[in-house]
N, C-alpha and C positions, 0 to 999 in steps of 0.2 A: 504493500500500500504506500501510495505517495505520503510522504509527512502533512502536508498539507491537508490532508484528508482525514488523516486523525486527526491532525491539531482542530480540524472543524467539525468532528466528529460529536454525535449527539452524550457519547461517553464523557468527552470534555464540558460539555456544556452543562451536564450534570455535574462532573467534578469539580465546576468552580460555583456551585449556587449557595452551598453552604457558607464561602468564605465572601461571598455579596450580601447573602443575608444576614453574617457576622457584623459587616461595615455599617448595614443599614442599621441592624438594631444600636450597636456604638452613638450610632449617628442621634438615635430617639433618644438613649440614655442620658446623655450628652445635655439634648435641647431640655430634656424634660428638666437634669438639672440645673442646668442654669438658669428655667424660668421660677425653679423652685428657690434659689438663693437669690435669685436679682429682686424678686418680692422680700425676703428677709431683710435687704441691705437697702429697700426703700427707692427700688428701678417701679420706674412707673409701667403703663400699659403704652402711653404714648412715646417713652424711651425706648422699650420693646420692638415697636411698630419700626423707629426708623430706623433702631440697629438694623433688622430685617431687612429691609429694604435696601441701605446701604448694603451689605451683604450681598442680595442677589443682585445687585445693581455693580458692583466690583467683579463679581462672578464671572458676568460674561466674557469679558474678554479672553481672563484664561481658559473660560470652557472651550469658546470657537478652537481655541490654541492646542487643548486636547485634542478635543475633536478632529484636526485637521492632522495632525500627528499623528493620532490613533491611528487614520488610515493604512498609511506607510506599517506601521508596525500589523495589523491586519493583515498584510500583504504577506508580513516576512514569519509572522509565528500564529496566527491565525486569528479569528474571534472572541471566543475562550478566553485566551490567555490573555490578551491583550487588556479585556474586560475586566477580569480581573485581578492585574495588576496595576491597574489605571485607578479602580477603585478603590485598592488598596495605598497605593502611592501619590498616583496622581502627576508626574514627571514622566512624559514624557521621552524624554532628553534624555535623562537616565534608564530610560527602559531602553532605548534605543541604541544608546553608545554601550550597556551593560551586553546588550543582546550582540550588538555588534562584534565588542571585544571577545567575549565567548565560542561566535563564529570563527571568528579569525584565529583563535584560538585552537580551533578544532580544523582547522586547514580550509574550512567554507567561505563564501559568502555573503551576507546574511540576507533570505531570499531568493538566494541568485543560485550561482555554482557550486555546486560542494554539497548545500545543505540535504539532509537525509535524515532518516528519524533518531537516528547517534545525536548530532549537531543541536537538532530540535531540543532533543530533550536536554542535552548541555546547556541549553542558552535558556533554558526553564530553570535548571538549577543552580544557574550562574542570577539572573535574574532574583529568583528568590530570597537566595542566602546573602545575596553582597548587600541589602539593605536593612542588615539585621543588628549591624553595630547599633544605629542609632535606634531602632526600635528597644535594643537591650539596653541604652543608655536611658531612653523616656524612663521606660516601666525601673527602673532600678533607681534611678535620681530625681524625678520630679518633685518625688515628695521633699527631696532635701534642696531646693531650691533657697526656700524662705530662710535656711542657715546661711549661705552662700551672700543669698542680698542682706542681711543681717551684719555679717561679718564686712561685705564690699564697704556697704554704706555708712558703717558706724551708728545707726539708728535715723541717718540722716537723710530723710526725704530727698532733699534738693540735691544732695550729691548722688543719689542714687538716680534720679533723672537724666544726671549729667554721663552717668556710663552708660544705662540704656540707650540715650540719644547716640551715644558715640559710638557704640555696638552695633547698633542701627544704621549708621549711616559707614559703618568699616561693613557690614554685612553684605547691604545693598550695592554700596560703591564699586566691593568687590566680585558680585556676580552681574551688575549693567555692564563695566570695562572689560570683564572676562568674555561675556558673550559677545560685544562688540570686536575686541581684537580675534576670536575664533569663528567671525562669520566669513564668510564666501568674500562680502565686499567691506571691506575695514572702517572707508570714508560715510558708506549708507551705513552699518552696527553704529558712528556716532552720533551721526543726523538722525536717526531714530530716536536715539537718547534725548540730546538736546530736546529734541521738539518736542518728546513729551512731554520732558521736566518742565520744560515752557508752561507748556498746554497745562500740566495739572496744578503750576504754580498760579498762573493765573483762577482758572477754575476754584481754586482752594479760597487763596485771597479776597477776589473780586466777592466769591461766593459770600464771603462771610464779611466783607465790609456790607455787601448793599442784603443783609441777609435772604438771601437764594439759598434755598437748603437745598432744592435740586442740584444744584452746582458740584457743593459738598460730595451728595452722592455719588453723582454721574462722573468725575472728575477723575478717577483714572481708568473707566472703560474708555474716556475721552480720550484722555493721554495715552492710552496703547494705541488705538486706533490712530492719533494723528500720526505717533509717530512712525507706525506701518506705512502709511500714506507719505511721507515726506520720504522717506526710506524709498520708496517705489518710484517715485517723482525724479527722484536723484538717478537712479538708477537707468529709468526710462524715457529721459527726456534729457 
């Protein structure tokens, strides 16, 4: 049987429902508690509303981003799989370069030449296991967080601000510049950048001097978007 045929096979399709239905319930236990402590801590119903909203309103851009990625991976390791590691992870990127190095790894590939059901199921278990450090790190360390910011901060609010902000922006800084200098075209990965940081700076600001809550929200599906569009502009013109 071609690989491709199992991997799309109704066996697989069974094999990953349990581990979607794992996600989904996470997901309810999740919402459930946090509308059960944002009521304790005195969140309204109206704070509720546009956390939400915000949320799915931010959403979109990375989904289309999946979505269009998933395809490519669909291609190369099937439906199934793809589903539910998408579900489970959510990158993309990582699914893709993990599956890829695994190919190439096994002398294929990935999609292409080489691959056979050997390959396939290497780049399942290459896949799987390489994003297990950080899941071993959540579930083992979360709870000792609050010691960590305790000890950072010295009890002190404002300075604890001040390294989150800075982590935040070491964080960010350094995966916008990584994917820019690792795209196809180096000059469009900054002009993407730029224009969104534009785009969402304004939208942020403007939004909340003339208060526009719309703005707020809608402000970095805005800014992925332009900066897709300016990127392509450059490119194409």
């Amino acid at each position: 049987m071609d690989y491709l045929g199992f991997a799309n096979s109704w066996i697989m399709w069974v094999a990953v429902i349990p581990a979607i239905v794992l996600t989904v319930v996470q997901a309810g236990i999740f919402t459930k508690r946090a509308f059960s402590v944002g009521k304790e801590i005195g969140i309204t119903n109206e704070q509720f509303k546009r956390a939400i909203i915000s949320a799915a309103a931010a959403s979109i851009g990375p989904a289309i981003v999946v979505a269009t990625g998933c395809v490519t991976l669909i291609v190369a390791i099937g439906g199934p799989m793809s589903w539910m590691r998408l579900a489970y992870i959510g990158s993309v990127a990582y699914e893709l370069i993990t599956a890829q190095l695994a190919a190439t790894s096994a002398g294929a590939t990935l999609g292409a030449e080489g691959m056979n059901m050997n390959v396939f199921c290497t780049c399942v278990w290459v896949m799987t296991l390489a994003c297990l450090g950080w899941i071993l790190v959540t579930a083992f360390f979360t709870d000792k967080m609050d010691k960590l910011e305790n000890f950072v901060a010295k009890g002190n609010p404002a300075r604890m601000a001040v390294f989150t902000t800075g982590a935040c922006l070491g964080a960010y800084g350094y995966l916008a510049t990584n994917q820019c200098l690792s795209s196809a075209s180096i000059p469009a990965g900054f002009i993407a950048l730029i224009a969104a940081g534009i785009i969402q700076a304004f939208m942020t600001l403007y939004g909340r001097r003339k208060n526009i809550k719309w703005m707020s929200v809608w402000g970095l599906t805005f800014a992925m978007f332009g900066g897709l569009i300016a990127a392509a502009l450059y490119l194409f013109l």
